[in-house]
C-alpha positions in Angstrom: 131.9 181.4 79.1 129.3 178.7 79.9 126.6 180.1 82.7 126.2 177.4 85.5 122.3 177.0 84.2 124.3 175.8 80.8 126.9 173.1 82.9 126.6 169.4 81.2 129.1 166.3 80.9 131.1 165.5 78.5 132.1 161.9 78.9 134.2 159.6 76.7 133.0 156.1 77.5 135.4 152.6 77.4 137.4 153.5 80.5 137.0 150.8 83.9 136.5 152.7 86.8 139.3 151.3 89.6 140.4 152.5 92.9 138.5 152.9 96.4 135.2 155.2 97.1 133.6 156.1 100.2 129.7 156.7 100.0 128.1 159.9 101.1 125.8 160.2 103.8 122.1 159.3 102.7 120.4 162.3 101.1 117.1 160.7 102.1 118.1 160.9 105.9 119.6 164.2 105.6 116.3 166.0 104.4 114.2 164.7 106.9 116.3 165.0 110.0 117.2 168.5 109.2 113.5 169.0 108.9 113.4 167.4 112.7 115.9 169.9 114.3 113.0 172.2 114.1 111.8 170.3 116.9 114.7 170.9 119.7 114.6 173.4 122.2 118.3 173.9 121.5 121.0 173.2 118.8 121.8 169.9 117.2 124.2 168.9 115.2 124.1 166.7 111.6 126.8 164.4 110.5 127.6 162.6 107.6 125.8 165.7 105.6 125.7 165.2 101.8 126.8 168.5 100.5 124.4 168.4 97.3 121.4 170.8 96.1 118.3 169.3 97.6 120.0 169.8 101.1 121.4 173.2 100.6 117.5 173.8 99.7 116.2 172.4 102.8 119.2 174.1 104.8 118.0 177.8 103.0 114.3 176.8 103.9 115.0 176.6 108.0 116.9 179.8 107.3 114.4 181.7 105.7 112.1 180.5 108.6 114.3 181.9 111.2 116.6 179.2 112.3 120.5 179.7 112.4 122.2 177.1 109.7 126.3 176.6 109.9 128.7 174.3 108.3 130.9 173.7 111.1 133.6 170.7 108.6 133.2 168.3 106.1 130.0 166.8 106.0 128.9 168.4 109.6 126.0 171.2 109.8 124.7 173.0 112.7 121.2 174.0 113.4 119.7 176.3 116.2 116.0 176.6 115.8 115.7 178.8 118.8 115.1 182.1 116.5 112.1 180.4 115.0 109.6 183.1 113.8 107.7 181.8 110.9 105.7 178.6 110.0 104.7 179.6 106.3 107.2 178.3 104.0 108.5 180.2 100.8 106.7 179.0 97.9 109.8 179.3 95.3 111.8 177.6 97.1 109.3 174.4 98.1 108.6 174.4 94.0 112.3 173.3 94.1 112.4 170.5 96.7 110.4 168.2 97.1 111.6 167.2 100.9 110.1 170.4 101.5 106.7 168.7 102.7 109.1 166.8 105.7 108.7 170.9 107.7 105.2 170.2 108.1 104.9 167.5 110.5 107.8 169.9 112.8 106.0 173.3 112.1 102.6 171.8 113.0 103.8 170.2 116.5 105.5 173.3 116.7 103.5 176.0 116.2 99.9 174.0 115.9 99.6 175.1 112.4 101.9 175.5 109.0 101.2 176.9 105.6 102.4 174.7 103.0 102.8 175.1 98.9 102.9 172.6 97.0 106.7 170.9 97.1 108.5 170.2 93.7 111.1 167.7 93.1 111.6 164.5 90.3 108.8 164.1 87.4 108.3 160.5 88.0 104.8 160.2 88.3 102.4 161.4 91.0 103.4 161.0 94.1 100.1 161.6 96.4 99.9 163.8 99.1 96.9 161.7 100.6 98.9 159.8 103.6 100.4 162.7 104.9 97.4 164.7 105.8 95.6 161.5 106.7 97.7 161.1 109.6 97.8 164.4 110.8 93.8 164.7 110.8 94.2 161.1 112.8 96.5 162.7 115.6 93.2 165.5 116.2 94.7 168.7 112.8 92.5 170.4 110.6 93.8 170.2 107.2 92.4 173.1 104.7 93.8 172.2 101.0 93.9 175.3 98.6 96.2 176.9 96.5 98.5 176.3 99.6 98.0 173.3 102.2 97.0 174.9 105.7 97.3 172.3 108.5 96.4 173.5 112.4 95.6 171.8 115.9 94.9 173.1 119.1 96.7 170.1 120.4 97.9 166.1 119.1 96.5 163.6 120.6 98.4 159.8 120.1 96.0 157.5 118.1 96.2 154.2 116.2 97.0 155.1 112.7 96.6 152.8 109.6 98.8 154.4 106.8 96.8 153.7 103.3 100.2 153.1 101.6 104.1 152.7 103.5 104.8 156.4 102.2 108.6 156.9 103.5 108.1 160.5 103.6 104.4 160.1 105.1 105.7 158.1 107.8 108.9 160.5 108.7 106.1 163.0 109.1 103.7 161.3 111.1 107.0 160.4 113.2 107.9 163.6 113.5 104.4 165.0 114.9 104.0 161.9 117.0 107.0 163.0 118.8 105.5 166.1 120.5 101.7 164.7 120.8 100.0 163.5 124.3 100.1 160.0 124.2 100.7 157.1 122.4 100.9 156.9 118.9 101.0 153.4 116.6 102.1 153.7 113.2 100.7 150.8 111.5 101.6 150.1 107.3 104.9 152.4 108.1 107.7 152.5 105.7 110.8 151.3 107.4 113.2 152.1 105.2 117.2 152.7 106.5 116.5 156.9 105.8 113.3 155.9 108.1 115.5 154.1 110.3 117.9 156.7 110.6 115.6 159.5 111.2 113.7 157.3 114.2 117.4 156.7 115.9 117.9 160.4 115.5 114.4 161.6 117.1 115.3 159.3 120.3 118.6 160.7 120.4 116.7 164.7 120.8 114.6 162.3 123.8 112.1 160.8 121.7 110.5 157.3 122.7 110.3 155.3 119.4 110.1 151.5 119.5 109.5 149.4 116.5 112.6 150.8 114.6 113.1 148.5 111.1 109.4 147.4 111.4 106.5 148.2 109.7 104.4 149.2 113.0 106.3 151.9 115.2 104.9 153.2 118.5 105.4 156.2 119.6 105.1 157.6 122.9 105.1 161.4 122.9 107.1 163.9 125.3 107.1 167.2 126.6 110.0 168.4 124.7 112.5 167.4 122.6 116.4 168.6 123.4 119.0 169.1 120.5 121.5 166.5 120.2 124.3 164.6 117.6 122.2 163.1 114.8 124.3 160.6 112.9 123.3 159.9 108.8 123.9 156.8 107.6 125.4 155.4 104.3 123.6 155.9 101.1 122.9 153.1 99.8 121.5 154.5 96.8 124.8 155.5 95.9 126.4 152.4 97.0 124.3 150.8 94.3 125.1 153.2 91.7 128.6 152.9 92.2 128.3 149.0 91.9 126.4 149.5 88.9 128.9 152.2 87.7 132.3 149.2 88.2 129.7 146.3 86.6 129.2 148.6 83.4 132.7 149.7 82.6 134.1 145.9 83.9 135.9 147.7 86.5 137.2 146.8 89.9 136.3 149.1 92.9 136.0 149.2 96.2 133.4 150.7 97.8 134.1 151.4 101.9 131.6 152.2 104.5 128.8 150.3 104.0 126.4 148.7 105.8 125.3 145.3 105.4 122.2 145.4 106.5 120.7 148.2 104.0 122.4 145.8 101.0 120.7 142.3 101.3 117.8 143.1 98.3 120.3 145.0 96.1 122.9 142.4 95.9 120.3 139.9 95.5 119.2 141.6 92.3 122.3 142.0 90.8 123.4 138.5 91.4 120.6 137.6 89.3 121.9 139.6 86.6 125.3 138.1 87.1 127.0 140.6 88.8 128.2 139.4 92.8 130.9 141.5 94.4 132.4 140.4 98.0 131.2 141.8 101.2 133.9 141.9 103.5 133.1 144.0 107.1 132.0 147.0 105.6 134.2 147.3 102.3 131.8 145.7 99.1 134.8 145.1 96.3 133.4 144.9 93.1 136.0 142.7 91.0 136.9 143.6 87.4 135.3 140.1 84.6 132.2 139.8 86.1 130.2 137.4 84.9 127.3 139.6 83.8 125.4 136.8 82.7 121.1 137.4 83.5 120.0 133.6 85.1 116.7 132.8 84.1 113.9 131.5 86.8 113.7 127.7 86.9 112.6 125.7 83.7 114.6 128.6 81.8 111.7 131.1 82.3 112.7 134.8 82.0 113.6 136.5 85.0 112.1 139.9 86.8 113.4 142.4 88.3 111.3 144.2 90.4 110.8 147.3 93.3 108.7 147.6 96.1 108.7 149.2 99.7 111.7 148.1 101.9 112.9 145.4 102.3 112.2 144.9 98.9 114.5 146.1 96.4 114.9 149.9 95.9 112.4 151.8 93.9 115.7 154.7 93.0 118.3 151.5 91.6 115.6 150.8 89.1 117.0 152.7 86.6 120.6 152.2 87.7 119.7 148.1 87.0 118.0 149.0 83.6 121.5 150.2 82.1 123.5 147.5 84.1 120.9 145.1 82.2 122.2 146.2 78.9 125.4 145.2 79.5 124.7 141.3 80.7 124.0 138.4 78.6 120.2 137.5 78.8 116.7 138.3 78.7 115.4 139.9 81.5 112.6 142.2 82.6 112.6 145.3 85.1 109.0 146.3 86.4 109.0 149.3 87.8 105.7 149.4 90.3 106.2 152.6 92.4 106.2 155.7 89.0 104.3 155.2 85.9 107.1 157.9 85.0 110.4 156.3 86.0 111.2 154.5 82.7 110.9 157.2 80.4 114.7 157.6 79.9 114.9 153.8 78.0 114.4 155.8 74.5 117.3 157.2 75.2 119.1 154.2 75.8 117.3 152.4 72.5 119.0 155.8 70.5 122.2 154.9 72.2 121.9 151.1 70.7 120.2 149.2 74.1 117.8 147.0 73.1 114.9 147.4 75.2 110.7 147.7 74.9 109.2 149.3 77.0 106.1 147.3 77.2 104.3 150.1 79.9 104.9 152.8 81.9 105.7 150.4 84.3 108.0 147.2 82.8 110.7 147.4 80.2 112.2 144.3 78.5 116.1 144.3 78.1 118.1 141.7 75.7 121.8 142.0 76.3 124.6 143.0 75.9 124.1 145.0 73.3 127.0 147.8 72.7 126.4 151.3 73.9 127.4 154.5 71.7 127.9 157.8 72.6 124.7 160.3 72.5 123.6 163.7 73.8 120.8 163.0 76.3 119.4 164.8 79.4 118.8 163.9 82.8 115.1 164.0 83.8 115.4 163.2 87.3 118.1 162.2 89.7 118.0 158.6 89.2 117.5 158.7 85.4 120.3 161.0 85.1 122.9 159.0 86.9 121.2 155.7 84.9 122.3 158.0 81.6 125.8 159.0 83.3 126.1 154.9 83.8 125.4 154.5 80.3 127.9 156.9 78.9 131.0 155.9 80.8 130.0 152.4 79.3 129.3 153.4 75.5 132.0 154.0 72.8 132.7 157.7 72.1 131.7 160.8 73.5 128.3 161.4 75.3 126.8 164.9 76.5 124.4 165.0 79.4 122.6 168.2 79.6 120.6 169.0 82.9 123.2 167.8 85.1 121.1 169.7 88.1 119.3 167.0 88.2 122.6 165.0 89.1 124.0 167.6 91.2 120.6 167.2 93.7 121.2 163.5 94.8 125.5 163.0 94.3 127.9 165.1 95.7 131.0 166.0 93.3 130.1 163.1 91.1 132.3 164.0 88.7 135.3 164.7 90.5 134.7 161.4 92.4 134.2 159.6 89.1 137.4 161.2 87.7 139.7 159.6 91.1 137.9 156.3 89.9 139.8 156.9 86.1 136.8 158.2 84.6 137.0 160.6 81.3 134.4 163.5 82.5 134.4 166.5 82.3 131.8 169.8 83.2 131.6 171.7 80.9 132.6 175.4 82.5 134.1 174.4 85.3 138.0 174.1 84.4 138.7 170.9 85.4 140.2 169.2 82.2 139.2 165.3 81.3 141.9 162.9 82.7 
């Protein structure tokens, strides 16, 4: 008997993915409006709710603070912070979850002070802490950094702040404390991401006064008290890119409904440049089977790149997602990754499954393609690399293992028995669903 801690996938590559998916809610919405349900003076409730690991360890955190948690249906979660008794958060579980540091901007305008450990999450390079504690010493909080973070006011006060970098999660917390502080608040250098988005629309719907919503400078004009309310989570568009990238690689033809337009505009443009263009009609994106999958150079045949940045620019997550997709088109291209000096540290195991790529840095990899993929047995270091590797082995010849499929499991919800209605050959190992 394999233990859960033992799970991988066993895939068998060469099969096109066909039929019709719908994409979960946005896991990077989810974490940080659950976090601000801590804020209500009564219940709220979440829709759209991925059911994956990193939110059933930010749903355990409000528990073990206190607050009631319920699935109520698919995708639907109750919260009632009324029972609230804590605002130190257990430090086994934050070593888990990242997302964790998203309670401290709710504890602190909360309570007036929170006790923070480190968070965990992906190994992908540092990921500073700076921007977050900035802002809350800007809106009038004492911030004592230890073996644990300790953050307390007497009172927030609205202020003009200057974020030192468009930190999503920085600016979800400033949000977040902004809310509940006297005054008027101006987030300047603010990430405006769709998960951003999201969780600004949600705060107004609990009474919150946010303008600026999709911009880089949000003002915020803080109340009294915030009431509980329906907090909608949009799309993933994350996944919606993955899945494109998941019908490019295998030549397949899929639909993907539920999307919206607006959150696509940098992807698509990426992956038209590497010859892949599916059809946006309303809110369905169909990815048709013979793509062209050829890369088209710059002008005067130069070679193209591919490269992240904060929104709108394109994704910093589908960076690995268009590495593998990369492999499979006819061209020279490279991707530079600016936002991790860790993210590319899964092409090795592409080159050992016959990609050929250099990594030049820890920051930009070279692709030439196609070049024919071969089953391997690889791990997943981190949620995006892992579904880049899970890409790569439903596109290679022969039988792949993917150990560490945690990883997987904390951003995509049932992957495999979504992957499997698509045609897919996977299988987890343990669980006694047979490959199809």
């Amino acid at each position: 008997m394999v233990s859960r801690m033992a799970q991988h996938f066993l895939v068998e590559g060469g099969t096109p993915l066909k039929g019709t998916v719908t994409p979960a809610g946005n896991k990077n919405a989810a974490l940080p409006m659950i976090a601000a349900t801590l804020l209500a003076d009564g219940p709220s409730e979440l829709v759209n709710v991925p059911r994956i690991r990193d939110v059933e360890l930010q749903l355990a955190l409000l528990e073990d603070l206190g607050a009631t948690v319920a699935w109520t249906g698919p995708g639907r979660v109750r919260i009632d912070p009324t029972g609230l008794r804590s605002q130190a958060l257990d430090p086994e579980l934050c070593r888990q979850l990242r997302a964790s540091i998203l309670l401290a901007g709710p504890l602190l305008a909360r309570f007036g002070q929170v006790t923070l450990p480190p968070p965990g999450g992906d190994v992908i390079g540092r990921r500073r802490l700076d921007t977050h504690f900035l802002a809350f010493e800007r809106l009038g909080a004492e911030v004592d950094i230890g073996h644990a973070y300790r953050v307390s006011a007497r009172s927030l006060t609205g202020t003009d702040i200057f974020l030192d970098e468009p930190s999503v999660t920085a600016t979800e917390n400033a949000l977040m404390a902004a809310v509940r502080a006297r005054g008027r608040t101006v987030l300047r250098n603010a990430a405006s991401e769709p998960h951003v988005q999201d969780l600004a629309h949600g705060l107004n719907a609990m009474g919150g006064q946010i303008a600026g919503i999709g911009t880089n400078v949000l003002v915020v004009d803080g109340v009294d008290a915030l009431h509980g309310g329906t907090l909608e989570i949009g799309p993933d568009h994350i996944e919606i890119g993955s899945f494109l990238g998941l019908a490019a690689v295998t030549d397949g033809d899929l639909r993907i409904e539920g999307v919206r337009p607006a959150d696509l505009e940098s992807t698509l443009l990426q992956f038209d440049r590497l010859g892949v263009r599916p059809r946006l009609d309303g809110s369905t994106l169909h990815v048709a089977a013979s793509q062209e999958r050829r890369i088209r150079p710059d002008l005067g045949g130069h070679v193209p790149k591919i490269e992240d940045g904060p929104w709108p620019a394109f994704p910093a997550d589908l960076t690995s997602i268009a590495v593998v997709v990369a492999t499979q088109c006819d061209g020279l291209v490279m991707i530079f990754e600016k936002m991790f000096e860790s993210r590319l540290y899964f092409v090795d195991k592409l080159v050992g499954m016959g990609a050929r790529a250099v990594l030049c840095d820890p920051h930009r990899v070279v692709i030439a393609g196609p070049s024919p993929l071969r089953g391997g047995v690889v791990e997943s270091p981190d949620i995006r690399a892992g579904m880049a590797m899970l890409l790569a082995a439903v596109a290679a010849e022969g039988q792949s293992e993917i150990h560490n499929i945690g990883q997987i499991d904390r951003g995509y919800e049932r992957i495999d028995e979504r992957l499997r209605a698509l045609g897919a050959k996977i299988d987890r190992v343990g669980d006694p669903t047979p490959i199809r």
